[in-house]
C-alpha atoms as an extended CHARMM CRD file, in Angstrom:
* protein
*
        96  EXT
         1         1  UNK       CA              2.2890000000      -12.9730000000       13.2540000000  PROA      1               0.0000000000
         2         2  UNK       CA              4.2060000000       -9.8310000000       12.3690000000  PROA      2               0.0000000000
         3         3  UNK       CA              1.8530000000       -7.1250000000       14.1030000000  PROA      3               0.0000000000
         4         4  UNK       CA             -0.8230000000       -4.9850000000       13.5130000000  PROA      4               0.0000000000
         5         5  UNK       CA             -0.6990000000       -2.3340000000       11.3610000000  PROA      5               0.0000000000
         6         6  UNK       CA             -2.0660000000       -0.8340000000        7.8260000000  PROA      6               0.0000000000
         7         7  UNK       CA             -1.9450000000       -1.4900000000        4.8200000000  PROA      7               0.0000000000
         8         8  UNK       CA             -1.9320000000        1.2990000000        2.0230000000  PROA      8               0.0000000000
         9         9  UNK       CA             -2.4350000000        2.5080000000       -1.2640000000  PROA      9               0.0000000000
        10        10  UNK       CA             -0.4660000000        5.5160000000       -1.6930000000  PROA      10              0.0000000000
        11        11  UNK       CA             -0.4320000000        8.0610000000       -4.2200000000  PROA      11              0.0000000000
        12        12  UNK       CA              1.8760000000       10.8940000000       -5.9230000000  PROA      12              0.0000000000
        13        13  UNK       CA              0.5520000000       13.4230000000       -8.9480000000  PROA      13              0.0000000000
        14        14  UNK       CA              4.0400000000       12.4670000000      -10.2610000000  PROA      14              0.0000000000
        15        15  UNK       CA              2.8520000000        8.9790000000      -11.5020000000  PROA      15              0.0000000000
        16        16  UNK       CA             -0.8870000000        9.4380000000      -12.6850000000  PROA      16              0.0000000000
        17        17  UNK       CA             -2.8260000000        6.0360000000      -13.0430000000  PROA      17              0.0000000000
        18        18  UNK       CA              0.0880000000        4.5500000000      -10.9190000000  PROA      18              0.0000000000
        19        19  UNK       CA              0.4180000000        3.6180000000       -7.0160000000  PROA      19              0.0000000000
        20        20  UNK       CA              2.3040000000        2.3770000000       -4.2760000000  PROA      20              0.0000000000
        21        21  UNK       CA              0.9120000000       -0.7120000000       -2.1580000000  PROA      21              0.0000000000
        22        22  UNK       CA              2.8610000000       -1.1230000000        1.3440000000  PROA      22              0.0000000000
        23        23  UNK       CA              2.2140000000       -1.2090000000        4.8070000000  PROA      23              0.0000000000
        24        24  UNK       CA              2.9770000000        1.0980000000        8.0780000000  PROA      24              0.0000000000
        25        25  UNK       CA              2.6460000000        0.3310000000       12.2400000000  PROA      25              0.0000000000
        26        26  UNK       CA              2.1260000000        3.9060000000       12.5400000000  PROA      26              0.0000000000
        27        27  UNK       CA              0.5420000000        6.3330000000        9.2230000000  PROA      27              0.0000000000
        28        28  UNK       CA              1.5280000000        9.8040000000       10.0970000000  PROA      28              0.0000000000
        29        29  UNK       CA              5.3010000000        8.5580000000       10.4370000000  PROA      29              0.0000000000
        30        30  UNK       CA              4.8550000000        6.4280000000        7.2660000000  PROA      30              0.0000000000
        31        31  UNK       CA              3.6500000000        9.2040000000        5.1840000000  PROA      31              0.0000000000
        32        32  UNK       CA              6.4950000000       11.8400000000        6.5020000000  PROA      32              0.0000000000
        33        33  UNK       CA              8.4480000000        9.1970000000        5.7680000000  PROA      33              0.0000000000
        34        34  UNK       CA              7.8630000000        9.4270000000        1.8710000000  PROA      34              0.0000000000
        35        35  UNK       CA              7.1260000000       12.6360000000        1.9990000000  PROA      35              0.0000000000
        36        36  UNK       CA             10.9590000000       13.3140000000        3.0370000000  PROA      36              0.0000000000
        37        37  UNK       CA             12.1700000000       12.1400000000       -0.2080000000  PROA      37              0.0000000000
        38        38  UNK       CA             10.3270000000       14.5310000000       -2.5840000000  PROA      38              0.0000000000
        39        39  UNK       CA             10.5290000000       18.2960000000       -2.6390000000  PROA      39              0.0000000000
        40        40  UNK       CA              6.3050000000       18.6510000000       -3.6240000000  PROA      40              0.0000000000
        41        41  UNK       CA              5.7620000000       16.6400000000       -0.8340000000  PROA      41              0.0000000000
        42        42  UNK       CA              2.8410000000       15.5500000000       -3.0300000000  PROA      42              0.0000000000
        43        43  UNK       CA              2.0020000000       11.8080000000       -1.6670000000  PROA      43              0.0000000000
        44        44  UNK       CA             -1.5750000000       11.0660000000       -0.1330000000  PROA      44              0.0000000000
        45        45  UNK       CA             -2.7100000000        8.0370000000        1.0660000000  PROA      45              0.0000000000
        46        46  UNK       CA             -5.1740000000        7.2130000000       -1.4490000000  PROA      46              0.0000000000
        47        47  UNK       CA             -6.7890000000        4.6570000000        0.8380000000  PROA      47              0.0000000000
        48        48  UNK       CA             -5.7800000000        2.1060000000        3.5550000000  PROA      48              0.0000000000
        49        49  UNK       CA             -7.0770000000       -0.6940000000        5.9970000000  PROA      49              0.0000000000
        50        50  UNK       CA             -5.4550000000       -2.1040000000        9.0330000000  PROA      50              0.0000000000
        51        51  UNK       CA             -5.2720000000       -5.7980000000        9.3900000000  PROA      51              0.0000000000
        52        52  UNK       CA             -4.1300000000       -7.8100000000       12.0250000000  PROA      52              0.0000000000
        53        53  UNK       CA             -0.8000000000       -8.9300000000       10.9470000000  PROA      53              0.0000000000
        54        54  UNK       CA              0.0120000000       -6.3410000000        8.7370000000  PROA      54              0.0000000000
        55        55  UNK       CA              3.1050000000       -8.0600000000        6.7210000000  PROA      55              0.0000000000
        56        56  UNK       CA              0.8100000000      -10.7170000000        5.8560000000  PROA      56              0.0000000000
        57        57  UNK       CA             -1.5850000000       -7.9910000000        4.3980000000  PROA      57              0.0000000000
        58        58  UNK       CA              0.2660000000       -6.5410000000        1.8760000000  PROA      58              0.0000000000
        59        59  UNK       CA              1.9970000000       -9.8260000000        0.8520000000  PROA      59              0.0000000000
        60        60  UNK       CA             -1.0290000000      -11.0640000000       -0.3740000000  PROA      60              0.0000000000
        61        61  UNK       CA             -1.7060000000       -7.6510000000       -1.5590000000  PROA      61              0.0000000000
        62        62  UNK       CA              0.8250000000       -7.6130000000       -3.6210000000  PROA      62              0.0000000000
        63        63  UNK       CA              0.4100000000      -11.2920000000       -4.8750000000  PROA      63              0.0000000000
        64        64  UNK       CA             -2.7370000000      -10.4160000000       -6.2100000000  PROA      64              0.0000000000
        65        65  UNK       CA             -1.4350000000       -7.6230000000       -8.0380000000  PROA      65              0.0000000000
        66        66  UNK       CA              1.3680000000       -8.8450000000       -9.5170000000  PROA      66              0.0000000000
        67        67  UNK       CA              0.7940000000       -8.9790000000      -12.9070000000  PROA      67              0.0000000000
        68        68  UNK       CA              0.5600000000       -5.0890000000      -12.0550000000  PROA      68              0.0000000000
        69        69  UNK       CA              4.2210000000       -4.4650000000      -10.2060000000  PROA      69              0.0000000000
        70        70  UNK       CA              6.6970000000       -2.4310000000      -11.9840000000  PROA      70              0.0000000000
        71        71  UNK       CA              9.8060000000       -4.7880000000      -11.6250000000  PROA      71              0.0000000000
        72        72  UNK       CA             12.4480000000       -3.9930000000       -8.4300000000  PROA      72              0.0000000000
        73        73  UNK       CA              9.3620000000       -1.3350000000       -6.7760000000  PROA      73              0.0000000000
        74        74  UNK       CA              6.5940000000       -1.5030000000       -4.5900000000  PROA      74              0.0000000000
        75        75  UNK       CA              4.7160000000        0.3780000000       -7.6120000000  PROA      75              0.0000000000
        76        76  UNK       CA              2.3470000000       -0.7120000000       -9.5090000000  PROA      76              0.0000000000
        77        77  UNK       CA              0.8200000000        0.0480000000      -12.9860000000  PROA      77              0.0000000000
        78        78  UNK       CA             -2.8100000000        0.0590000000      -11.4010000000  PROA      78              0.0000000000
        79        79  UNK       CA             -5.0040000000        2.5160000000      -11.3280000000  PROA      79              0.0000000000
        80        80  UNK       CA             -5.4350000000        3.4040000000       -7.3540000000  PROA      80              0.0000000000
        81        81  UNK       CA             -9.0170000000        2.8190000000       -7.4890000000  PROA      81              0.0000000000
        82        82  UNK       CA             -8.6140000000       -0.5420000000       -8.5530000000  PROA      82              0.0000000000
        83        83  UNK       CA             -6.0580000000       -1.3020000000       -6.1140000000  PROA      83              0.0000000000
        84        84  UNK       CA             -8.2700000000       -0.0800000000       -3.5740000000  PROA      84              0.0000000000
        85        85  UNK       CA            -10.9200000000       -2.5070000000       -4.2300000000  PROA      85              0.0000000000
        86        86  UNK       CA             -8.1390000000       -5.2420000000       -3.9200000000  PROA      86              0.0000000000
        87        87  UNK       CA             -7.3290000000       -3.9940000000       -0.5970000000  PROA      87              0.0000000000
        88        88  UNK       CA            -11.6020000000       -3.3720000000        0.4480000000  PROA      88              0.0000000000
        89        89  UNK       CA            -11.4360000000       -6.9440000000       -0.6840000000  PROA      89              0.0000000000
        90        90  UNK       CA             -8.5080000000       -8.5270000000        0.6070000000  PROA      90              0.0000000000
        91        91  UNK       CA             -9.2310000000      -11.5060000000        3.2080000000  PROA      91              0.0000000000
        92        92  UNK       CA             -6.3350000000      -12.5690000000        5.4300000000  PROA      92              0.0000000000
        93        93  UNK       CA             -7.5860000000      -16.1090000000        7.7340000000  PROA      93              0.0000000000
        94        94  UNK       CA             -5.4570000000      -15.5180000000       10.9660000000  PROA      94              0.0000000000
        95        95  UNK       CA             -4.0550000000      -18.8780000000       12.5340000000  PROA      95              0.0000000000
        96        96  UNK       CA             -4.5040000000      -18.8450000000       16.3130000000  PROA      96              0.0000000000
């Protein structure tokens, strides 16, 4: 297990129709985080969910959306809504 956490579906006005799918231990840090690296400071977190094992999360995530991924990124050529009902969707067994 590699922690609790969240996992997110982030957002910038730069890239409309387009999204970012990672995951944080802490939001607020995450999102100051990306924010540091663009002048509008223009990214949102267009939705998110915390999971149990958060590394787990968004691997699976991100397996599901694949076909989506813009090569080398953690974007994705997905509409954010439709990533979001990935993530509302997403169902991670935990082994104990």
């Amino acid at each position: 297990m590699h922690g609790p956490g969240y996992v997110y579906v982030a957002i910038n006005p730069t890239w409309p129709g387009r999204c970012k799918i990672g995951f944080a231990k802490n939001l607020k840090n995450r999102l100051r985080q990306m924010n540091t690296n663009d002048p509008e400071r223009a990214y949102q977190f267009h939705s998110t969910r915390e999971f149990a094992d958060r590394k787990l999360a968004e691997a699976t995530l991100h397996a599901l959306v694949g076909g989506f991924r813009i090569p080398g990124t953690e974007w994705f050529d997905l509409h954010p809504d439709d990533a979001t009902e990935f993530l509302k969707g997403l169902v991670i067994k935990e082994i104990t």
